[in-house]
C-alpha positions as CSV (number, residue, x, y, z in Angstrom):
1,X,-8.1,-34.5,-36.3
2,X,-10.1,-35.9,-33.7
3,X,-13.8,-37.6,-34.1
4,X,-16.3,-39.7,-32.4
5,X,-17.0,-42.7,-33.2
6,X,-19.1,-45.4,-31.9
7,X,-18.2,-48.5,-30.0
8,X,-21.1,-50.8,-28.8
9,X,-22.9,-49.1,-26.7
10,X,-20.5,-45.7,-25.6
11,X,-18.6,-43.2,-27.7
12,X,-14.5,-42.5,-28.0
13,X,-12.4,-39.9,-29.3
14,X,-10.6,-41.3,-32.4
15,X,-7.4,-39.3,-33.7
16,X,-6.9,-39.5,-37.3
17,X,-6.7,-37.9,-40.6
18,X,-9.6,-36.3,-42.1
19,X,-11.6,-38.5,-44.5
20,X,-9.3,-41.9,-43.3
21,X,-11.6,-44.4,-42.2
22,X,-11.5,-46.8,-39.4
23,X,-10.1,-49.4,-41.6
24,X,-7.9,-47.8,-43.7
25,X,-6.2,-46.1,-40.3
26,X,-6.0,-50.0,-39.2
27,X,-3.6,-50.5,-42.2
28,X,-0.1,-51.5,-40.4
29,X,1.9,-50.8,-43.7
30,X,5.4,-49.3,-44.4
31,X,4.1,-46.0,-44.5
32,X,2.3,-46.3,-41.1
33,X,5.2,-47.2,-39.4
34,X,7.0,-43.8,-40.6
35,X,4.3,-41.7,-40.1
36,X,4.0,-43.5,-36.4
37,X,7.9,-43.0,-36.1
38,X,7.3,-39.3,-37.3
39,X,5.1,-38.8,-34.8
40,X,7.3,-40.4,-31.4
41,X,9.9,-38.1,-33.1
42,X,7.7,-35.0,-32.1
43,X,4.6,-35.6,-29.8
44,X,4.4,-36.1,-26.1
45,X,2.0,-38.9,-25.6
46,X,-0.4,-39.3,-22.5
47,X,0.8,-43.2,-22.4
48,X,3.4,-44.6,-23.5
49,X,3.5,-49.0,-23.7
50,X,6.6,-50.9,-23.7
51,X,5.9,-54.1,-25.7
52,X,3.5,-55.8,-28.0
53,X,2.4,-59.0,-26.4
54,X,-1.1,-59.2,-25.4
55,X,-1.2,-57.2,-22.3
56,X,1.3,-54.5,-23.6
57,X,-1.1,-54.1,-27.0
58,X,-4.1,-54.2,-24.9
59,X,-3.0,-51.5,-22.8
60,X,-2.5,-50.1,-25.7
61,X,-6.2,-50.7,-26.9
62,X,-7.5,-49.6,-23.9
63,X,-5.8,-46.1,-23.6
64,X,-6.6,-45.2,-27.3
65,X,-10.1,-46.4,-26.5
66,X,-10.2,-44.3,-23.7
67,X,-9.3,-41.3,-26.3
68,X,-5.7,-40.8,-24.4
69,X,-3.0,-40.6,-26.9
70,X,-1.1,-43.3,-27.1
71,X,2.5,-45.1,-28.7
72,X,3.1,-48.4,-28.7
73,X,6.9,-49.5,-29.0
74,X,8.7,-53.1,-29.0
75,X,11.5,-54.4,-29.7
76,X,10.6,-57.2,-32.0
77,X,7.3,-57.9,-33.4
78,X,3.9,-58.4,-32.4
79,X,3.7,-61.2,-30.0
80,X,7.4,-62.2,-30.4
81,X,7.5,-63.6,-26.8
82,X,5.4,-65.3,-24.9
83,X,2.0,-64.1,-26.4
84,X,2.6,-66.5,-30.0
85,X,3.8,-69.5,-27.9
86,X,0.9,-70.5,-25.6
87,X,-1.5,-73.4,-25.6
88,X,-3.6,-71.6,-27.6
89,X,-6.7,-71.8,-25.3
90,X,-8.8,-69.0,-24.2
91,X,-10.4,-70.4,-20.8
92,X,-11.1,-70.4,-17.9
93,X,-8.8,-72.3,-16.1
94,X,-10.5,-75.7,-15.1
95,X,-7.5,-76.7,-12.9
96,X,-7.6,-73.9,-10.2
97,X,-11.1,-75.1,-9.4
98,X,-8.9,-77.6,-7.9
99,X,-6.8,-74.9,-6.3
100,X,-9.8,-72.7,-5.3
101,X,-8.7,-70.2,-7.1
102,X,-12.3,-69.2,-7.4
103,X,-11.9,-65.2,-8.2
104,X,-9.4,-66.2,-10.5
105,X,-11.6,-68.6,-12.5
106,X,-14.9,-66.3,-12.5
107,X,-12.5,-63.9,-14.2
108,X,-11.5,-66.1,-17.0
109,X,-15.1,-67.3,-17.2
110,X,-16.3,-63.5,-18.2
111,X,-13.2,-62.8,-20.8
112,X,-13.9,-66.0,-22.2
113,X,-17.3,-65.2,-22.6
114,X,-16.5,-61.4,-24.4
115,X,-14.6,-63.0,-25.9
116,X,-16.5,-65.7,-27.6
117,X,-19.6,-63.6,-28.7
118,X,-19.3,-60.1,-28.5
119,X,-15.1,-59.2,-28.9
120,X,-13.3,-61.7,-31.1
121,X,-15.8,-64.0,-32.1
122,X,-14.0,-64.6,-35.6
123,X,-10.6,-65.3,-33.6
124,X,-11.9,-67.2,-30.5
125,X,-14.0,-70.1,-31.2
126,X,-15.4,-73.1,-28.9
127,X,-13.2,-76.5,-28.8
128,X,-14.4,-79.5,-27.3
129,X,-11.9,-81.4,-24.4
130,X,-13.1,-85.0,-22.9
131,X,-11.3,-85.8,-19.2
132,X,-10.9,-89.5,-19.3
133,X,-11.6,-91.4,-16.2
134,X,-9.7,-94.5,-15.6
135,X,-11.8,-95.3,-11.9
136,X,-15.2,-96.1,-11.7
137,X,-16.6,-94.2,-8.8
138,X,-14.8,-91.0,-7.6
139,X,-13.4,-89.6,-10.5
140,X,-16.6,-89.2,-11.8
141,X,-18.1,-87.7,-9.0
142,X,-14.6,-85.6,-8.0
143,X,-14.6,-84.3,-11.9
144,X,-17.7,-84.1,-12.6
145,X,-18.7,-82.0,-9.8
146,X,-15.8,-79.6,-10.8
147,X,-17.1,-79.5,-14.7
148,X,-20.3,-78.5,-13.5
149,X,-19.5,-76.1,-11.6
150,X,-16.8,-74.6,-14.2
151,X,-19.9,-74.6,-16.6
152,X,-22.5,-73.3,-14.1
153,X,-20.2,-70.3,-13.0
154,X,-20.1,-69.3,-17.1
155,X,-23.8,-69.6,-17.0
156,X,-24.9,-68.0,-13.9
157,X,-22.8,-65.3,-14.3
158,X,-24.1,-65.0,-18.0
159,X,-20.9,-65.3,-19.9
160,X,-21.5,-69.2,-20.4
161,X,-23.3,-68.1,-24.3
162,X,-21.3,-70.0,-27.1
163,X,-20.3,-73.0,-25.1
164,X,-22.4,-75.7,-24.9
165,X,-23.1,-77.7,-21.4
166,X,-21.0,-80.5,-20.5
167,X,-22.0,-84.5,-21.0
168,X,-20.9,-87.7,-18.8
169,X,-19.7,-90.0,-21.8
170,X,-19.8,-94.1,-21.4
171,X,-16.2,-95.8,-22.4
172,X,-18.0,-96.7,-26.0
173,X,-19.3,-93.2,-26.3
174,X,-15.7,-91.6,-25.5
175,X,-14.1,-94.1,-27.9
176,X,-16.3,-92.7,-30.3
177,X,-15.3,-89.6,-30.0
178,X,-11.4,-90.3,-29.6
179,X,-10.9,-94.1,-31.3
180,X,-6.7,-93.5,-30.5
181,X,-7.7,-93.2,-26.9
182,X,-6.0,-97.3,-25.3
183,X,-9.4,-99.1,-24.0
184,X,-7.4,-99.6,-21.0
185,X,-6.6,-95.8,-20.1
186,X,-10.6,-95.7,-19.7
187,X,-13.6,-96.6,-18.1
188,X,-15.5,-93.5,-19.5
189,X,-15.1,-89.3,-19.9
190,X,-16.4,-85.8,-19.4
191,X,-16.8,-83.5,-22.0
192,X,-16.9,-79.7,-21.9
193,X,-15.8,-77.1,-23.6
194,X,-13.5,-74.4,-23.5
195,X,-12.5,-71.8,-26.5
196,X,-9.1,-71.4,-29.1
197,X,-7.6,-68.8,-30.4
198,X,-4.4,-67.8,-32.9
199,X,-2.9,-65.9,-30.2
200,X,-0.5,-64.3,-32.6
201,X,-3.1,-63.4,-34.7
202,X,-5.1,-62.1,-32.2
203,X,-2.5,-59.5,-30.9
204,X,-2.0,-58.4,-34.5
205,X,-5.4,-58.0,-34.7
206,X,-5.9,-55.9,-31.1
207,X,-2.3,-53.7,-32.8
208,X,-4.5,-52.6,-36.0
209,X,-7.5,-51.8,-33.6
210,X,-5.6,-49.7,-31.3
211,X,-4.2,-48.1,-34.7
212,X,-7.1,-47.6,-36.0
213,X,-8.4,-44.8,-32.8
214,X,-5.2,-43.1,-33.3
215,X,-2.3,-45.0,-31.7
216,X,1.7,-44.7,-32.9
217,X,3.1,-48.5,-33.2
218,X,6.3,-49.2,-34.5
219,X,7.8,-52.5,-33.6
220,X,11.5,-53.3,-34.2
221,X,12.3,-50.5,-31.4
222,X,14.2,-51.4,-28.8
223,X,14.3,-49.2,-25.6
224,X,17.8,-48.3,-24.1
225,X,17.0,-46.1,-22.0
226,X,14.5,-45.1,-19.6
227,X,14.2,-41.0,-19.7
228,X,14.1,-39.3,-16.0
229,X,13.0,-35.6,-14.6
230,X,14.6,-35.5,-11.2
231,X,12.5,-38.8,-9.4
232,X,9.8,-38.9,-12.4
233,X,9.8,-40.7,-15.6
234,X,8.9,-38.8,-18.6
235,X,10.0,-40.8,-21.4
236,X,12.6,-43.4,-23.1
237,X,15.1,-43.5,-25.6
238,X,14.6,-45.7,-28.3
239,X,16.9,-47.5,-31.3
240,X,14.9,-48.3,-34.6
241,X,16.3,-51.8,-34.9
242,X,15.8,-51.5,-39.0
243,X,17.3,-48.4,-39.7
244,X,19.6,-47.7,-36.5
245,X,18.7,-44.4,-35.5
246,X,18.4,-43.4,-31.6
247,X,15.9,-41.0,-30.6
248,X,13.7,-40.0,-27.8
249,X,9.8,-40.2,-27.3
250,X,8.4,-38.4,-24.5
251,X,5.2,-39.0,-22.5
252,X,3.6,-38.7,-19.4
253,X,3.4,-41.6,-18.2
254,X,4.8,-45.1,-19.5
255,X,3.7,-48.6,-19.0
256,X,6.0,-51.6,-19.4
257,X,4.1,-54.8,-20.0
258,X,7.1,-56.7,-20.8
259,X,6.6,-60.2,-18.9
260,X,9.6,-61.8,-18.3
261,X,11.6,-59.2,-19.3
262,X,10.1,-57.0,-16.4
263,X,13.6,-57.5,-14.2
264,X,15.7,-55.2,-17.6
265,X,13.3,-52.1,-16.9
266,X,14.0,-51.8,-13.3
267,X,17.7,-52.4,-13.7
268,X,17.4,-49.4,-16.3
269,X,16.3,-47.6,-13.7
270,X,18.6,-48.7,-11.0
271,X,15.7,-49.7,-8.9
272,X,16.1,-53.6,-9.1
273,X,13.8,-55.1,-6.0
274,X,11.6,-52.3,-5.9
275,X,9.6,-53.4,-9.2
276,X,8.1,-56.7,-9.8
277,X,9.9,-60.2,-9.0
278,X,9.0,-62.3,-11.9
279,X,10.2,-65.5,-13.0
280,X,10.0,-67.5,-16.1
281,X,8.7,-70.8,-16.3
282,X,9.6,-72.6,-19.7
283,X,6.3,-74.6,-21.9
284,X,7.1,-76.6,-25.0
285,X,4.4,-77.9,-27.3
286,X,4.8,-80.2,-30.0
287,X,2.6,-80.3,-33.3
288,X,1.6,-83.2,-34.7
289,X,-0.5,-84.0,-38.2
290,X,-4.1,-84.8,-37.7
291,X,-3.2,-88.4,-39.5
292,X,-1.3,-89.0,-36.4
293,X,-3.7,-89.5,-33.9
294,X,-7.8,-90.3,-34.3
295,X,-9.8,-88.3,-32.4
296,X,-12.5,-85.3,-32.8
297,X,-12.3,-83.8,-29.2
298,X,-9.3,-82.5,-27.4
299,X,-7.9,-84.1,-24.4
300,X,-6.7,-83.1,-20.8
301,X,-4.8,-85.6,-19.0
302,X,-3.1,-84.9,-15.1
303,X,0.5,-85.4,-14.9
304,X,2.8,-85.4,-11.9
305,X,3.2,-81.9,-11.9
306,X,0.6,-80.0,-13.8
307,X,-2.3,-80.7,-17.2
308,X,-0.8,-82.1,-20.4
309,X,-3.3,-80.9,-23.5
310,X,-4.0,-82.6,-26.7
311,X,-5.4,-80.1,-29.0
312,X,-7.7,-79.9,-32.4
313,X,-5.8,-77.7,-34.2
314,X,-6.8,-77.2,-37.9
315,X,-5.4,-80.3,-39.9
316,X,-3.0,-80.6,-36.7
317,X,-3.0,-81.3,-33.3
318,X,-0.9,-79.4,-30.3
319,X,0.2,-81.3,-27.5
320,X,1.8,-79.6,-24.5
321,X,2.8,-78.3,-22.4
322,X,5.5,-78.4,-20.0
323,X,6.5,-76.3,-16.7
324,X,10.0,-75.7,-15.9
325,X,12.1,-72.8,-14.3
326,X,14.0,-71.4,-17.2
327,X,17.5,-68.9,-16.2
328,X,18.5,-68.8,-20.2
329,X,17.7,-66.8,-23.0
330,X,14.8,-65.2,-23.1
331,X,14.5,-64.4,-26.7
332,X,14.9,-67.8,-27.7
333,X,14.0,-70.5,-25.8
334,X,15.2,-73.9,-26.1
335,X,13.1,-76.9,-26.3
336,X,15.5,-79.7,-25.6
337,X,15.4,-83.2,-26.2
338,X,14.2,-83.7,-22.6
339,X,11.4,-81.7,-23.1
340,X,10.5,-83.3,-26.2
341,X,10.6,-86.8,-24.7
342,X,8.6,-85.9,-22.0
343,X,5.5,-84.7,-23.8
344,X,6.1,-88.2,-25.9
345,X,6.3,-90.4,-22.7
346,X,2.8,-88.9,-21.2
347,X,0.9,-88.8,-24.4
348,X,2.0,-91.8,-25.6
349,X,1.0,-93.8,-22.6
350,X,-2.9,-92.9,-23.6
351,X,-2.4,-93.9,-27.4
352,X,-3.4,-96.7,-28.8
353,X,-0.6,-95.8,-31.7
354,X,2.5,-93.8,-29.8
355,X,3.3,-90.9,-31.5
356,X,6.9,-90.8,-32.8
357,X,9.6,-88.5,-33.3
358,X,9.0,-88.5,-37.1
359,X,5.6,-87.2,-36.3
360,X,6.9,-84.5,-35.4
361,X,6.0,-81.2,-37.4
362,X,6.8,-78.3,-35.1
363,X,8.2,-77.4,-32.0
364,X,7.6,-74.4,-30.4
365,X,8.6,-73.3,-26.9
366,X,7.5,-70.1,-24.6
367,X,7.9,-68.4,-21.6
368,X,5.2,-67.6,-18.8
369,X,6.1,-64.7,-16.6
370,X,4.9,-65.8,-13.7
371,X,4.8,-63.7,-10.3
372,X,7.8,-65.2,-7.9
373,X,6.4,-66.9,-5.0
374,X,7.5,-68.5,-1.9
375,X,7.7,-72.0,-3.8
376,X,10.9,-73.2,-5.7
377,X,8.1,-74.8,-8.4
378,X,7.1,-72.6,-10.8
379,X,3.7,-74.5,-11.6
380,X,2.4,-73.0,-8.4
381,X,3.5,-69.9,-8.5
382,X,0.3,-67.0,-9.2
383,X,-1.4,-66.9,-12.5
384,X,-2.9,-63.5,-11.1
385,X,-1.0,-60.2,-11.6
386,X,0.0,-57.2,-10.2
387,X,0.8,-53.7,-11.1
388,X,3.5,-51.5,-9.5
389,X,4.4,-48.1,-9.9
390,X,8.4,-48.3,-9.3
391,X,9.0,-44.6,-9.6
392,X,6.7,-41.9,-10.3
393,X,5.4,-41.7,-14.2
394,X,6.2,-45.4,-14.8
395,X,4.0,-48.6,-14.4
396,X,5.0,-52.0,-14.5
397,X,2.5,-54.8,-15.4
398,X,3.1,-59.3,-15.0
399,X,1.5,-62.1,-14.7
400,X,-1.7,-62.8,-15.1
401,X,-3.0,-65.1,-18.4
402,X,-3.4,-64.9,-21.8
403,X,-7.2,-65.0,-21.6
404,X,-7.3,-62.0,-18.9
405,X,-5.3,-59.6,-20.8
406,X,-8.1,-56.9,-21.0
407,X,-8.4,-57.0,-17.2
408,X,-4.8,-56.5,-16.4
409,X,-4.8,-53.7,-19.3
410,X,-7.5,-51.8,-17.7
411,X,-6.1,-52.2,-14.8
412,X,-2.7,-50.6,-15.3
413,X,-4.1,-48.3,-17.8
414,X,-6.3,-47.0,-14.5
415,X,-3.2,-46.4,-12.7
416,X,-1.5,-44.0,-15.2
417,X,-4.8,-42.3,-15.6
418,X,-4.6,-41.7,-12.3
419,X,-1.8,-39.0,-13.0
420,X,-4.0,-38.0,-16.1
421,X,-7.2,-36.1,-15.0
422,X,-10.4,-36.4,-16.8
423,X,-9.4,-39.9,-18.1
424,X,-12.7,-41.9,-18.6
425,X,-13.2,-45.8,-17.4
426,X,-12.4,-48.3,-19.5
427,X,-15.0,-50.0,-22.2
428,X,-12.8,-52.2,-23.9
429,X,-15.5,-54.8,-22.8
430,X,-17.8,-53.4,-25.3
431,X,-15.2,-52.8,-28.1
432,X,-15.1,-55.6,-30.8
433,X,-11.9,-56.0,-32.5
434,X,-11.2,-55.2,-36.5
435,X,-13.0,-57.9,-38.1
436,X,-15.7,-58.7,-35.6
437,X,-18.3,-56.6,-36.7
438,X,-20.2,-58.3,-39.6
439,X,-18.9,-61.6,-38.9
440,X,-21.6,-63.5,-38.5
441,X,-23.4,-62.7,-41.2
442,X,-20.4,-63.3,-43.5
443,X,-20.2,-66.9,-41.6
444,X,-24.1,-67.3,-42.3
445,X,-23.8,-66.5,-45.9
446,X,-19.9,-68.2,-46.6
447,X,-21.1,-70.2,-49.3
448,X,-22.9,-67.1,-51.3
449,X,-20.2,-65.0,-50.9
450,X,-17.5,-67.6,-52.1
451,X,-19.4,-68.2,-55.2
452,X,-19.3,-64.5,-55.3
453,X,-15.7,-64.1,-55.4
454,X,-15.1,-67.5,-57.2
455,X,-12.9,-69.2,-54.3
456,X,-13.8,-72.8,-53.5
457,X,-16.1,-72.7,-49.7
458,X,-13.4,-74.2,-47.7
459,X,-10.7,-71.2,-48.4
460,X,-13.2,-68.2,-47.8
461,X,-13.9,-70.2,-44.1
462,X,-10.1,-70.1,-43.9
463,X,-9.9,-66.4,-44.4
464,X,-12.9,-65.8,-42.2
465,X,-11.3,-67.4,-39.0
466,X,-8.7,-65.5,-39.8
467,X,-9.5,-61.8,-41.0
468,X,-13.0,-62.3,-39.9
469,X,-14.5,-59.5,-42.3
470,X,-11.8,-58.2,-43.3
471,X,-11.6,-61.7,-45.5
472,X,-12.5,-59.4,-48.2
473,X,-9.2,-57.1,-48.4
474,X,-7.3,-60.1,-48.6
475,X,-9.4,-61.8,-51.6
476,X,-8.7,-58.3,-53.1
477,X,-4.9,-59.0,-53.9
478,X,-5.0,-62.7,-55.0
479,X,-5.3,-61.2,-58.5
480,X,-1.8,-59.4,-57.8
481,X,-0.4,-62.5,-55.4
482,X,-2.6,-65.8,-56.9
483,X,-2.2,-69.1,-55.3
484,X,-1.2,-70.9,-52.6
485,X,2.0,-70.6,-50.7
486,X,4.7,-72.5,-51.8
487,X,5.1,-75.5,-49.8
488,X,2.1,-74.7,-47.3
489,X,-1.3,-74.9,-49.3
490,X,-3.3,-74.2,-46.6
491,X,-2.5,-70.5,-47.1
492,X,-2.7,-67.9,-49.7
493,X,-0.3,-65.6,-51.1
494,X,-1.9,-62.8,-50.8
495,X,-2.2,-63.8,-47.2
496,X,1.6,-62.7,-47.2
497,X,1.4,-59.6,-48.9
498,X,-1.6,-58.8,-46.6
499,X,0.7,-59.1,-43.8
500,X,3.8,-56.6,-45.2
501,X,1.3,-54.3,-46.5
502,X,-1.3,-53.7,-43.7
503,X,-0.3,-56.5,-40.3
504,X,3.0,-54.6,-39.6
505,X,4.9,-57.4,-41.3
506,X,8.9,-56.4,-41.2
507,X,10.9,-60.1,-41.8
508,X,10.5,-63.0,-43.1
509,X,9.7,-64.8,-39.5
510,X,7.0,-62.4,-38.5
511,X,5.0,-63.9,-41.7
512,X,6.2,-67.4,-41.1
513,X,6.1,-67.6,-37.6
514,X,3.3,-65.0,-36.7
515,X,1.0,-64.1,-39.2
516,X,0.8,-67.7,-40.4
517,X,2.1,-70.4,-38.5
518,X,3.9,-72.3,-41.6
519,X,6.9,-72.6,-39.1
520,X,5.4,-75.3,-36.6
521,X,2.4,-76.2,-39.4
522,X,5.0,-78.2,-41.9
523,X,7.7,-80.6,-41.4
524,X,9.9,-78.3,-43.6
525,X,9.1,-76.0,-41.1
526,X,8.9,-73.2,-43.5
527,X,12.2,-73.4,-45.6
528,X,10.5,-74.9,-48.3
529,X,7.9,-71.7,-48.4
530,X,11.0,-69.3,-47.4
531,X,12.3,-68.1,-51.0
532,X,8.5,-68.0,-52.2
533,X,7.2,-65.7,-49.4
534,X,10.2,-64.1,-49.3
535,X,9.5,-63.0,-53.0
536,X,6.4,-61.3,-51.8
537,X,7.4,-59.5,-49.2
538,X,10.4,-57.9,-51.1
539,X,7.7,-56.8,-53.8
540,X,5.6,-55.0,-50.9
541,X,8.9,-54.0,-48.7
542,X,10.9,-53.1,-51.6
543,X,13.8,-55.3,-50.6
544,X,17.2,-55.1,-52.2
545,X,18.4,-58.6,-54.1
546,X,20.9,-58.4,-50.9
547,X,18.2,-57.9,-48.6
548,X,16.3,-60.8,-49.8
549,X,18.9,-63.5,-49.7
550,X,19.5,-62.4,-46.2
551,X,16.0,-63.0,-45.3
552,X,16.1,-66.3,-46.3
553,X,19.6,-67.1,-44.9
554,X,18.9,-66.0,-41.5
555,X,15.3,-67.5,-41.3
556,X,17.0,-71.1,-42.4
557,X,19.5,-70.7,-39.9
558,X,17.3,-70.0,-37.1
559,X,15.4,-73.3,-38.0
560,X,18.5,-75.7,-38.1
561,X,19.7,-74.0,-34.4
562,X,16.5,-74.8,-33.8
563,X,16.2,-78.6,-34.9
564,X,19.6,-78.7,-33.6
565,X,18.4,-77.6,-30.2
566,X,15.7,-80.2,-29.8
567,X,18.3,-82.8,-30.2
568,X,20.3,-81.8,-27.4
569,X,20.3,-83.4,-23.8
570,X,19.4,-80.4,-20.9
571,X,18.8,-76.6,-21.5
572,X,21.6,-75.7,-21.3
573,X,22.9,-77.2,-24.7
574,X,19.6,-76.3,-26.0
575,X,20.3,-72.8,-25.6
576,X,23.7,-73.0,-26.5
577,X,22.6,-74.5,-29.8
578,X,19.5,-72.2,-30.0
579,X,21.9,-69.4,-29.6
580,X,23.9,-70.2,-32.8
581,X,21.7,-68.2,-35.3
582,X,22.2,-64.6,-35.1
583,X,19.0,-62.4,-34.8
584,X,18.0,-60.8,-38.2
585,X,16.3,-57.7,-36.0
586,X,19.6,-55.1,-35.7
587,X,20.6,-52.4,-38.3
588,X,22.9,-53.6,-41.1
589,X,23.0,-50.9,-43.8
590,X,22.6,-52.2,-47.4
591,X,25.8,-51.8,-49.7
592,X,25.4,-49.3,-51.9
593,X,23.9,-49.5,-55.1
């Protein structure tokens, strides 16, 4: 059935089921993904998008928004790649001030303003940085100068609402602010602001919006094979990874947003050179516990080659990140013990206490796909992106930044419409994401509504920056799933049903890496909460006993290749080592019963 239904300030065509509402068609559960798989089985979609990071799911968004129908395949799970493993920053790129990268920056500076206060403002919230300054005249003035004008672009331009205006700070003032910050690493510092966001999170969220107006997503499908009609695409073939079956899902036109992957699509094709040239630069961050270092503001420090963050992050901090050419895996990348001892070396030389390998609580490691330049360095290759058309019917979609996803969405979404007549402009700058709307008013009102639902203050704010207003859905199966998780009390367990039965949840990583982010959050890194969340999931998932114990076998693998990785010397016995833990995406029927 198709309605209308508004969206801020314009109207979309919405297909659904009569009498299913908005949220309920949001629901990502077991069901959904049949009746989606149903669906690719038989329709002929106007778009087609080949992977769920953030630019794959916004196109997605922006297409269903547009009232196009839309399906939404990938291979692994919501923001498997690169889109769960960034900095976790939305902004607006300080450092290519520097570059004069102007356009680029003004960009960032409005989607970090939609972001902020009218799209995700229960995802994407403001963080404070200080620059130290370590000389006495120039820095200031050279820094400053570029501060201001970071802030004065956001403000001029109107999109500067939710971030409050920079301040020159005095060396006791800074201290103040950051006491772990050496004396002698400072003479005083700039503060301004940028914003944060649970990228994972966020992409789940953007999946269940683009659901909710009427797009098919089914993750765990890998594509094989692109489908051809003489010169013009009109489809692919595609394997369910959980129950093996191959089958076809036809379109008219199909978009691959698949980053660094964007090289496999064109050698489908045979059309390698004639698609995008992108190459992947690796980042490792490190996660630290709050204990470790006192401070109440992030920090952004220059290195040789690029920014090295220290990040607020919850009862942790994130520090990172590097910027290195990576030829490896690219399902799996490898942080090695090089990486890990660079990050130390560069923090630690600003720290009063060094942070030590035993402070270690996660280690996380991503891949930027990042538009091949002239230079052999990949921190200056382009941040900006591009979109190709390779062969009629098909666009491809790289580079670009987390925080201008919805730009290089609309932008590739314009180009199929282009074959697709009648196709209206895109409004995703008006459309708030599930959980956005009645937000506020929740925030303003936390403490009521905790007493309400008898949860202590402090856990409904959890579920708020989380869910937003859809906190309520998940306080509605603690009496089912009471209590925390096992081994990570900052989150509920009803917080891991949530995730199986409405967040597209398939395996025990997507809810330990994704959904939550127990795996870099503990020093257990999650095998201490495995066999309890586990537990959960096969009550929502109906998992076999069989099914279970291999859940939890493959996830404890993939964090001692892990551990084992960081230890190593170079990449390339990173990745060896990374490599020994089998994938637990790929059919392996159940024995029979």
């Amino acid at each position: 059935m198709e309605t209308l239904t508004g969206c801020g300030s314009y109207r979309v065509v919405v297909r659904r089921d009569p009498g299913e509402s908005r949220y309920a068609a949001s629901r990502l559960s077991p069901e959904r993904r049949a009746a989606d798989l149903a669906r690719m089985h038989t329709e002929k979609f106007d778009v087609l998008v080949i992977g769920a990071g953030v630019t794959g799911v916004g196109a997605a968004l922006d297409a269903a928004s547009r009232g196009l129908s839309v399906a939404l395949v990938e291979a692994r799970d919501f923001a498997s790649g690169t889109s769960s493993r960034s900095s976790k920053l939305i902004h607006g790129g300080l450092r290519y001030l520097e570059q004069l990268e102007f356009p680029l920056v003004y960009e960032a500076l409005r989607e970090r303003g939609l972001l902020l206060t009218r799209l995700a403002p229960h995802l994407v919230r403001p963080v404070p940085f200080l620059v130290p300054l370590t000389e006495r005249v120039w820095q200031r003035a050279y820094y400053g100068a570029g501060v201001a004008l970071y802030d004065t672009m956001a403000s001029v331009l109107g999109y500067g609402r939710g971030i409050p205006w920079h301040k020159h700070l005095t060396r006791r003032a800074a201290r103040r602010r950051f006491p772990s910050l050496r004396e002698d690493q400072l003479i005083g510092a700039i503060k301004y602001y940028d914003g944060q966001v649970d990228d994972a999170r966020f992409v789940a969220t953007m999946a269940r919006t683009a659901a909710s107006l009427g797009a098919a997503v089914a993750t765990s499908t890998r594509v094989v094979e692109v489908l051809r009609d003489a010169r013009e695409v009109v489809g692919v073939r595609v394997r369910d990874m959980e129950s093996g079956e191959t089958f076809d899902v036809a379109a008219r036109t199909v978009i691959a947003a698949t980053g660094v992957w964007s090289d496999d699509i064109s050698e489908l094709l045979g059309t390698a050179g004639r698609g995008l040239r992108v190459r992947a630069s690796k980042g490792i961050h490190l996660v630290v516990p709050r204990a470790a270092i006192s401070g109440d503001d992030g920090l952004i420090l220059r290195t040789e080659k690029s920014v090295l963050f220290v990040i607020p992050w919850g009862g942790h901090w994130i520090i990172g990140t590097t910027d290195t050419d990576w030829q490896l895996d690219r399902a799996h990348p490898a942080a090695s013990g090089r990486d890990i001892a660079y990050l130390l070396d560069h923090v630690n030389a600003v720290l009063d206490r060094p942070i030590r390998l035993s402070d270690i609580e996660g280690v996380y490691a991503g891949l930027r796909p990042l538009l091949s330049g002239e230079s052999d360095e990949t921190s200056k290759l382009s941040r900006e992106h591009a979109v190709v058309e390779p062969m009629l019917g098909l666009m491809l979609v790289a580079g670009g930044k987390y925080t201008t996803y919805r730009v290089m969405a609309a932008d590739v979404v314009d180009k199929a419409a282009s074959r697709l007549p009648g196709t209206p402009p895109s409004r995703t700058d008006d459309l708030p994401l599930l959980g956005a709307d009645g937000f506020e008013q929740m925030w303003s009102n936390r403490a009521d509504l905790a007493r309400r639902h008898g949860v202590p203050v402090g856990v409904l704010e959890h579920l708020l920056e989380r869910y937003g207003s859809l906190s309520l859905d998940v306080l509605g199966l603690t009496a089912d799933y009471p209590g925390p998780v096992e081994g990570a009390p900052e989150y509920l367990a009803a917080e891991v049903a949530y995730a199986a039965l409405a967040e597209g949840a398939l395996h025990l990583d997507d809810v330990l890496t994704r959904r939550t982010r127990i795996s870099i959050e503990t020093v257990h890194r999650g095998v201490e909460s495995a066999p309890h969340v586990a537990q959960i999931m096969a009550s929502v998932l109906g998992w076999s006993p069989e099914k279970l114990t291999n859940e939890i076998t493959h996830y404890v693998a993939r964090v001692e290749a892990e551990r084992e990785s960081q230890r190593m010397p170079d990449d390339q016995t990173a990745d060896a080592a990374r490599l020994g833990a089998p994938d637990v995406r790929g059919y392996a029927p159940e024995p029979a019963r």
